[in-house]
N, C-alpha and C positions, 0 to 999 in steps of 0.2 A: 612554487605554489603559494607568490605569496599574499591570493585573496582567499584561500583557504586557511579556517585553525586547524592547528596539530596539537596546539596541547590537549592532554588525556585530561578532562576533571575529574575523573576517577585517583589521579596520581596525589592530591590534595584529600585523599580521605584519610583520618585518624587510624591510630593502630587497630583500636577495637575493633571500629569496621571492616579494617584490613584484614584482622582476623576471623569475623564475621562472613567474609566473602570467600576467603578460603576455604573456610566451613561450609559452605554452599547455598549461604542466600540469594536466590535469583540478583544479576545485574541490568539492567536495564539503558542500553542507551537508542536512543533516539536519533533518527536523520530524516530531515524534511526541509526543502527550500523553502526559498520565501518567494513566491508566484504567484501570477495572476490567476483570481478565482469567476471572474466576469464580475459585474455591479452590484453582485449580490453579499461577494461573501470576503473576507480579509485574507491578504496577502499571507499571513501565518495559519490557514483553515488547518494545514496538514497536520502541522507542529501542535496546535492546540488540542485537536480532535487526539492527535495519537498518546497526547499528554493523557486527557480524561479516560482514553480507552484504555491505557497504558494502568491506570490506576484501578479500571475497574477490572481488567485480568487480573493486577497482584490481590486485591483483594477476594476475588475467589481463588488467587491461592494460597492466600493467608488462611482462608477457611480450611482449607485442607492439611496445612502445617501451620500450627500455629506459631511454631518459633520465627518464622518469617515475621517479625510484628515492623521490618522496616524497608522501605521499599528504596532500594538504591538505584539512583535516576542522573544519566544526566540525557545532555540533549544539544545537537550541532542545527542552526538555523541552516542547512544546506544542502545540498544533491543535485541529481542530474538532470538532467532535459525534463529542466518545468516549460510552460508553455511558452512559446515565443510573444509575450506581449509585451507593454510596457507594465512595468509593476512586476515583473519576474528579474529573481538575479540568479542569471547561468552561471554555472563551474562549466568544468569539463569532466568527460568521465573520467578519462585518467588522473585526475588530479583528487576527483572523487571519492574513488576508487583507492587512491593510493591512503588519504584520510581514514576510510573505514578497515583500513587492513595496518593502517595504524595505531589506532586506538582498538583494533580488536585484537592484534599483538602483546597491545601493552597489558591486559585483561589480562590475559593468559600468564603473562611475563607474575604479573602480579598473585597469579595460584590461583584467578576467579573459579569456579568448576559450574556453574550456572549459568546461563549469557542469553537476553533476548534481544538483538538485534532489531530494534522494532522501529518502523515507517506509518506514514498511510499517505504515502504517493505513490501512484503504478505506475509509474514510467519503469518502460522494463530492463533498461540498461540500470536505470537505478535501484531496482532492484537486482541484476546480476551483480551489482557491488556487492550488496548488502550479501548474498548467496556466499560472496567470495570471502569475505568475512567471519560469516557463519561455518565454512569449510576451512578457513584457516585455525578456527579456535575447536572444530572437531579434529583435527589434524594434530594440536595440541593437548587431547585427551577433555577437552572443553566440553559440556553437552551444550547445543547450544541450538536455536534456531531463528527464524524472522516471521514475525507473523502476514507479512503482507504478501510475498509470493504466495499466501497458500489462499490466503481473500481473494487473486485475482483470478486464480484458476476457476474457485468456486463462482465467479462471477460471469468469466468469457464461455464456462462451461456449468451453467447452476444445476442443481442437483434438482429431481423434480419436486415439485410442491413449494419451492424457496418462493418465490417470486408473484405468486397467485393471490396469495395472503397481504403481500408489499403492495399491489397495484390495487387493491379492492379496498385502500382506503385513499383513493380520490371518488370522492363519490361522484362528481361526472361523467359520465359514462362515455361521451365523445372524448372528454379528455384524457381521459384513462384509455379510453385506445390511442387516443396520441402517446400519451408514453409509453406505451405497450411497445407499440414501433420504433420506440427511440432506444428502445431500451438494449440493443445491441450496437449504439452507439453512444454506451452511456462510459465514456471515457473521461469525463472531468467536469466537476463542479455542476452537471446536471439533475435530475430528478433526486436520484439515489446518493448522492453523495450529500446533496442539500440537505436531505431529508436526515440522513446522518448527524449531521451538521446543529440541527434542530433537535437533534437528541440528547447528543453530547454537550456541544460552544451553542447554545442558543442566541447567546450574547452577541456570538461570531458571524451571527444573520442579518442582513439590511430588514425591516422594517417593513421594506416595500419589497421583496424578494416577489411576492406574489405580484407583481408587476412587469417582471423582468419576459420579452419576447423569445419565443423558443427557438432551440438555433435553427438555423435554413436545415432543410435536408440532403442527402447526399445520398450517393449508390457505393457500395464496392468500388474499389479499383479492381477492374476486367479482368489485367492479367495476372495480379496477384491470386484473385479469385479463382482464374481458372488454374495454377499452379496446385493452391488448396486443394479443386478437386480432384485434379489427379490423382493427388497424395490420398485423398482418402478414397478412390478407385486403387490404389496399390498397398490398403490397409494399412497407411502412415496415421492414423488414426488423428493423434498427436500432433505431429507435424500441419497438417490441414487446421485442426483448430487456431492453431500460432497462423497461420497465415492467412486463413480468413479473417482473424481480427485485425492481422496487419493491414490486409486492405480497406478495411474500414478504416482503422486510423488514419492512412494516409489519404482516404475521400476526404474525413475530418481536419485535418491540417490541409488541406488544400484548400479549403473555402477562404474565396477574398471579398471582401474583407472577414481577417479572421476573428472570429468572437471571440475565444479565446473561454470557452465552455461550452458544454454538450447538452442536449437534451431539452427536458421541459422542466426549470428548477421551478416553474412557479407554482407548480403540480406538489411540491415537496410539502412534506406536512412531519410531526412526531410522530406520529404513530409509526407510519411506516419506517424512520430510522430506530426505533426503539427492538422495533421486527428484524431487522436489519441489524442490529446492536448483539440481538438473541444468539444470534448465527453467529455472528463474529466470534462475540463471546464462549459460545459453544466448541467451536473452531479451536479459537485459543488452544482451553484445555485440553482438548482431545490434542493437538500439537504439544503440548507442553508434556503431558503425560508418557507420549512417545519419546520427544525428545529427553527428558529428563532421565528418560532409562536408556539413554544412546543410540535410540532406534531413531533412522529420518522419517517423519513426519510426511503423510500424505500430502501431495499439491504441492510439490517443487519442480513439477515437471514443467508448468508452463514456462515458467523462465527462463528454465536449461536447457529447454527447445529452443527455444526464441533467442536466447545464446549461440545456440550453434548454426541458426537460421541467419545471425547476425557477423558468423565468423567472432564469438568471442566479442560483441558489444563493438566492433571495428566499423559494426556499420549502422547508423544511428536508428 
């Protein structure tokens, strides 16, 4: 493994904190590659974005316990299946994998009793690391969860009303139905992530984003689609939604040449990631609150579906 780190930066913390963390002040780390975002946005969007959101959960959970007054962070530049462009650097799952079940070892090893696993890349195999991780430091008496598997479910599957409020501020109304339509294959660096992006890393936005052409469009792939239906003709409920998305991913990764981003970012504005921010944030602690009392946390299913859909991440 050896373009992967294994050192723990957790293992370089002082006693205090070391005692601090056994006491049960949330941990925090962080896994996000370094990939291509298309023209608009920088190779570290994930890392940076998950940083400020990263800050703005502890801080509402600071508000709730105030003894938390320090937020213990670190954070690996790395993961799984970012997009194939140039400007992305691939691991491998299993090398990936083996990282995050290392450093979430070493947590436990250390008496952490708090642990947020935390991302914002949904590549789903990258996230069944992150699950695998999260399951090893419950397995160790750890509470522990990640907040990204449970963003993507609310996303492939949104809750009604989420999304009405997001799209009504592009005030062009033809363009707004163009996103409208993209928005089930809003898989990377388009509308909704941009807009994200503008909330949080402002900084982390080209200047001319609002320039950028929206990707080509694509259908389903047939027969993954009609697998979906089945499954939800034999009330796989679940199973159908993981596979419907799947077949739009792979319409999206089939386009050549590949953009290497979804959607219409140019459409992206703050408002709508701040809306978008609301949710997340909201999410958070209704996760946090579950998991901190040992209960798993709504929205783990897409993943664990899509796991077993995958044979266990065997198949990419």
């Amino acid at each position: 493994m050896s373009d992967v780190p294994e050192r723990n930066p957790f293992a370089m913390l002082d006693g205090p904190r070391r005692a601090r963390l056994s006491a049960g002040l949330p941990v925090f780390v962080s896994f996000n590659p370094l990939e291509y975002h298309g023209p608009h946005l920088t190779a570290r969007t994930d890392g940076l974005v998950a940083r400020r959101m990263g800050e703005a959960f502890f801080a509402a959970l600071r508000a709730r316990e105030p003894a938390w007054d320090e937020l213990l962070w670190a954070e690996f530049d790395v993961g799984a299946d970012p997009v194939g462009h140039e400007g992305s650097v691939p691991v491998s799952f299993d090398d990936f994998r083996r990282l995050v079940l290392g450093v979430c070892r070493q947590l436990a090893t250390m008496g952490a009793q708090r642990v947020v696993v935390h991302s914002f890349h949904g590549a789903p195999r990258h996230n069944l690391a992150l699950l695998a991780g999260v399951d090893l430091l419950r397995d160790a008496g750890v509470r522990a969860f990640s907040p990204m598997p449970l963003l993507l479910a609310g996303l492939i599957d949104p809750p009604a009303g989420l999304l009405a409020p997001v799209l009504a501020t592009v005030e062009d109304e033809a363009v707004r139905r163009e996103v409208e339509a993209f928005v089930p294959y809003e898989f990377h660096a388009g509308f909704l992530e941009t807009s994200v992006a503008l909330h949080y890393v402002p900084e982390a936005v080209a200047d001319d984003f609002d320039r950028v052409a929206p990707c080509p469009r694509v259908e389903p792939e047939p027969a993954r689609m009609a697998v979906a239906a089945l499954a939800r003709c034999l009330g796989r409920t679940q199973e159908s939604i993981a596979l419907a998305a799947a077949a739009r991913a792979a319409s999206w990764f089939g386009l050549r040449p590949f953009p290497g981003y979804s959607g219409v970012p140019a459409a992206a504005n703050a408002r709508a990631g701040g809306l978008l921010a609301q949710y997340i944030e909201r999410g958070f602690l209704e996760a946090a609150d579950a998991a901190f009392l040992g209960r798993v946390p709504d929205g783990e299913w897409l993943v664990r579906t899509a796991a077993r859909l995958s044979l266990g991440g065997r198949l990419a």
